[in-house]
C-alpha positions in Angstrom: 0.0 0.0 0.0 1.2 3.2 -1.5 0.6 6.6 1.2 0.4 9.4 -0.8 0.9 12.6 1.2 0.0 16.0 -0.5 1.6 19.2 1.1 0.1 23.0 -0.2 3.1 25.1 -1.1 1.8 28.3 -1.0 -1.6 29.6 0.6 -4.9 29.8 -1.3 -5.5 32.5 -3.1 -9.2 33.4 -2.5 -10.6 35.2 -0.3 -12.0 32.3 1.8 -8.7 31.1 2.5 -7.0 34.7 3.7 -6.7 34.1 7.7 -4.8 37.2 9.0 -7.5 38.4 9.8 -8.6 36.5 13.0 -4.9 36.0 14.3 -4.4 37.6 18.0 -0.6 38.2 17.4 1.6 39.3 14.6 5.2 38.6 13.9 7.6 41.7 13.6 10.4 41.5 11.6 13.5 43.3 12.6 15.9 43.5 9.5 18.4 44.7 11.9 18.9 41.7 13.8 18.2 39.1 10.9 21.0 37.0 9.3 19.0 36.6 6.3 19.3 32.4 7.3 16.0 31.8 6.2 15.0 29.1 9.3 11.6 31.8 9.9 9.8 30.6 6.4 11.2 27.1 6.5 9.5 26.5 10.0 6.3 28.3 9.2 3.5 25.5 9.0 1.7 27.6 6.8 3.9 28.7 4.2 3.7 32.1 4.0 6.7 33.8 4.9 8.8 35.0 2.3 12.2 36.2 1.2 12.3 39.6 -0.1 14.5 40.9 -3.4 16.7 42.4 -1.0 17.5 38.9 0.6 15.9 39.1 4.1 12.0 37.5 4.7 8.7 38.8 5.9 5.2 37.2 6.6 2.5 37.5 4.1 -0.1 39.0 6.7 -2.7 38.0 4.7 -2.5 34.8 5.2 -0.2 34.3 9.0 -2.2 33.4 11.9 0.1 34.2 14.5 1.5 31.5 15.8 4.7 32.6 16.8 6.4 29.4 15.6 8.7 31.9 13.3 10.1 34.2 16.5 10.4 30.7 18.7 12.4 29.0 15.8 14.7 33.0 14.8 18.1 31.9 15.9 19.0 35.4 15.9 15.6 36.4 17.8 15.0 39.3 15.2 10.7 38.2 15.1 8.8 39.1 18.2 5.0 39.0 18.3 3.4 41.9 19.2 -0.5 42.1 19.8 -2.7 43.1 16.5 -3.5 46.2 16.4 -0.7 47.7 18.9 
């Protein structure tokens, strides 16, 4: 018996699948601190942080719920999670 596992690699693009909006925190990036490693988007369940032209990454707010895994996983601790709307 073959499993067959299917993973999304980016987020949906409707507007049914757009969950930023519900999330109680937000990541912050802080260019400053980042080594530009790239450990933020590769530990982000949902996919949606990105690297940027200019080499360093940011989350797609659309879409990031908050979960903090990003500024947990920052080597360089250059995410914290500040409360929406602050």
């Amino acid at each position: 018996m073959k499993l067959i596992i299917k993973t999304v690699a980016k987020p949906g693009s409707s507007n049914v699948n757009k969950t930023g909006a519900w999330r109680s925190f937000m990541p912050v990036f802080d260019h400053k601190l980042c080594n530009k490693c790239g450990i933020c988007a590769m530990y982000c369940p949902e996919g949606v942080v990105y690297k940027l032209e200019n080499g360093y990454f940011e989350p797609d707010y659309e879409y990031c719920k908050g979960c903090g895994i990003c500024a947990n996983e920052c080597p360089k601790k250059a995410i914290i999670m500040v409360l929406e709307g602050k």
